[in-house]
C-alpha positions in Angstrom: 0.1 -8.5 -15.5 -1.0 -6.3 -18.1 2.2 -6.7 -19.9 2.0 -10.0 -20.3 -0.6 -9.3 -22.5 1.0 -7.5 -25.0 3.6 -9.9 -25.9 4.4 -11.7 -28.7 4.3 -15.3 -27.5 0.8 -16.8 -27.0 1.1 -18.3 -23.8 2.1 -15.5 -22.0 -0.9 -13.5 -23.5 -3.4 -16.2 -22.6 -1.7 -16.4 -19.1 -1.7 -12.7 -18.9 -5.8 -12.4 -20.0 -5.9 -15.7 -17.3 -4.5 -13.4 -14.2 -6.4 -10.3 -15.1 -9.7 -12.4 -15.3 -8.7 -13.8 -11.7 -8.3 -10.5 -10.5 -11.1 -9.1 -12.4 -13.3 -12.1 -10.3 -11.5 -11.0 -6.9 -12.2 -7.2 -7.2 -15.5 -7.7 -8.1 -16.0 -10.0 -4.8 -14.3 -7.1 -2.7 -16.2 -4.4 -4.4 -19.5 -6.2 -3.2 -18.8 -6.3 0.5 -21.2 -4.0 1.6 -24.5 -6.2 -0.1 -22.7 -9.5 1.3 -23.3 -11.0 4.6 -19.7 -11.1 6.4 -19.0 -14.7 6.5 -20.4 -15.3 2.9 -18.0 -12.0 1.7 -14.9 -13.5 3.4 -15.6 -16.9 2.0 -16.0 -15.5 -1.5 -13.0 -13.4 -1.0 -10.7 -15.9 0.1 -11.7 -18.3 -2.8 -11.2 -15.7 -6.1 -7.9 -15.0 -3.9 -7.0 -19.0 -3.9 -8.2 -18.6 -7.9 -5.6 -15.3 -8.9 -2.5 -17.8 -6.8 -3.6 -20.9 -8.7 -3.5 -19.4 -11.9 -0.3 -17.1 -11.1 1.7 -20.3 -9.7 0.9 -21.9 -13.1 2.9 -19.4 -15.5 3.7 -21.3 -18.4 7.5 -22.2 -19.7 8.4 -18.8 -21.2 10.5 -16.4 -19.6 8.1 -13.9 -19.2 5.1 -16.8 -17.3 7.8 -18.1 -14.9 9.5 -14.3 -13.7 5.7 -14.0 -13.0 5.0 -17.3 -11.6 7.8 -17.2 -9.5 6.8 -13.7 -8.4 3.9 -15.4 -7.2 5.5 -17.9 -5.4 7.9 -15.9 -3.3 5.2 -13.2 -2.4 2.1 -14.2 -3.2 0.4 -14.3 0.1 1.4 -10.3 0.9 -0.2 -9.6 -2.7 -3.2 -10.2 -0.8 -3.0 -8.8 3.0 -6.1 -7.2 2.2 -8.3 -10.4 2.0 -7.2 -11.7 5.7 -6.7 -8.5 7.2 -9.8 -7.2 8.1 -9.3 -2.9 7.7 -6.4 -3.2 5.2 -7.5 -1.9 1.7 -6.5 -3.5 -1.5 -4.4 -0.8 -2.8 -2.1 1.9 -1.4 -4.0 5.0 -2.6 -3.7 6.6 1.0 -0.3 5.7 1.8 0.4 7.6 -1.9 -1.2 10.2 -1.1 0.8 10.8 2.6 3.7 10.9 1.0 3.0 13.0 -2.0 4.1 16.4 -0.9 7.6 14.5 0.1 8.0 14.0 -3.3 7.2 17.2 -4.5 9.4 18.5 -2.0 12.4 16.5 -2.9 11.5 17.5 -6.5 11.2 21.2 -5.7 14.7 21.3 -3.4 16.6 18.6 -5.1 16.6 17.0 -1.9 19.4 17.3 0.9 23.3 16.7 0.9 23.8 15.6 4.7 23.1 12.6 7.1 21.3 15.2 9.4 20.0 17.1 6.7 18.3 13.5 5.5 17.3 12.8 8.9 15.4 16.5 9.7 13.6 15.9 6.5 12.4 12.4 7.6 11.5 14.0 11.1 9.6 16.6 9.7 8.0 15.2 6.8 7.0 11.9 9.3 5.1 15.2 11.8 3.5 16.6 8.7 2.0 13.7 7.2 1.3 12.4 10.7 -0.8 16.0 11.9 -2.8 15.9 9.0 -3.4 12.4 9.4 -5.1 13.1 12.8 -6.2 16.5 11.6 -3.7 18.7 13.7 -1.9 21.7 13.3 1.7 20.9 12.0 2.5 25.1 13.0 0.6 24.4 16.6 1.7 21.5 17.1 5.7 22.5 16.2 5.4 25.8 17.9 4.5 23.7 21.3 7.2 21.0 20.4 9.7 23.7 20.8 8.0 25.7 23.6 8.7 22.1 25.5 12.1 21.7 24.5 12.7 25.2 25.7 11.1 24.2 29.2 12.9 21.4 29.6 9.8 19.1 29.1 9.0 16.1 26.7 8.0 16.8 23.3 4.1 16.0 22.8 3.1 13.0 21.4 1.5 12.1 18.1 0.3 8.6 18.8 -2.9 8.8 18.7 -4.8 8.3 22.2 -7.2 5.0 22.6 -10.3 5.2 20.4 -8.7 8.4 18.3 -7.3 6.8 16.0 
């Protein structure tokens, strides 16, 4: 949105400034949760998110306002999960950082060349980020993965058990 912005053609900027002062409104509503009682934060909430979708659905007729507005359209309720899902934060910080060292990795090794070598790396990279997730081992927890296999047995689990999570 902050592109918009920065282009030549007025409406777009003034749309642009428009969306990041809706957002602006609904961050500032999230970011006071903790002083507001739960009812009155969910009702504020909800109304700078109807604000951000009014204003997004009304791009103006530039190329620019209607790739946005139509953005907005097709997706607009997932852009805001976070205000009906209770627990869901409003970015993807910890997601990014999970998968960090699987980019680094495929940086580091150029990645792999194979079907099986692509799935091993899926399967180990999903244990990694998974143990450190639940703050597990990743060596324990491999070395009994394979102790089982050995013995015939199942492989542990990483779900996590109820009221671990």
């Amino acid at each position: 949105m902050k592109f918009l912005t920065t282009l030549p053609d007025e409406r777009d900027r003034r749309y642009g400034e428009d969306l990041r002062a809706a957002l602006k409104e609904l961050f500032d509503v999230f970011h006071q949760r903790a002083q507001l009682e739960p009812g009155v934060f969910q009702r504020q909430l909800q109304a700078a998110r109807e604000r951000v979708l009014r204003v997004g659905l009304a791009g103006p007729a530039t190329q620019h306002g209607q790739n946005m507005a139509k953005r907005f359209r097709e997706h607009g309720a997932a852009y805001f999960t976070f205000v009906t899902t209770p627990g869901v934060e409003p970015t993807n910080n910890l997601a990014e950082q999970a998968i960090r060292f699987v980019v680094i990795d495929r940086h580091i090794t150029q990645g792999t060349r194979s079907a099986s070598g692509q799935r091993f790396c899926e399967r180990i990279w999903t244990v990694i980020a998974t143990c450190v997730q639940q703050g597990k081992s990743v060596y324990s927890f491999l070395c009994e993965a394979v102790g089982k296999w050995f013995e015939g047995e199942s492989a542990p689990s990483l779900l996590p058990r109820p009221g671990n999570s």
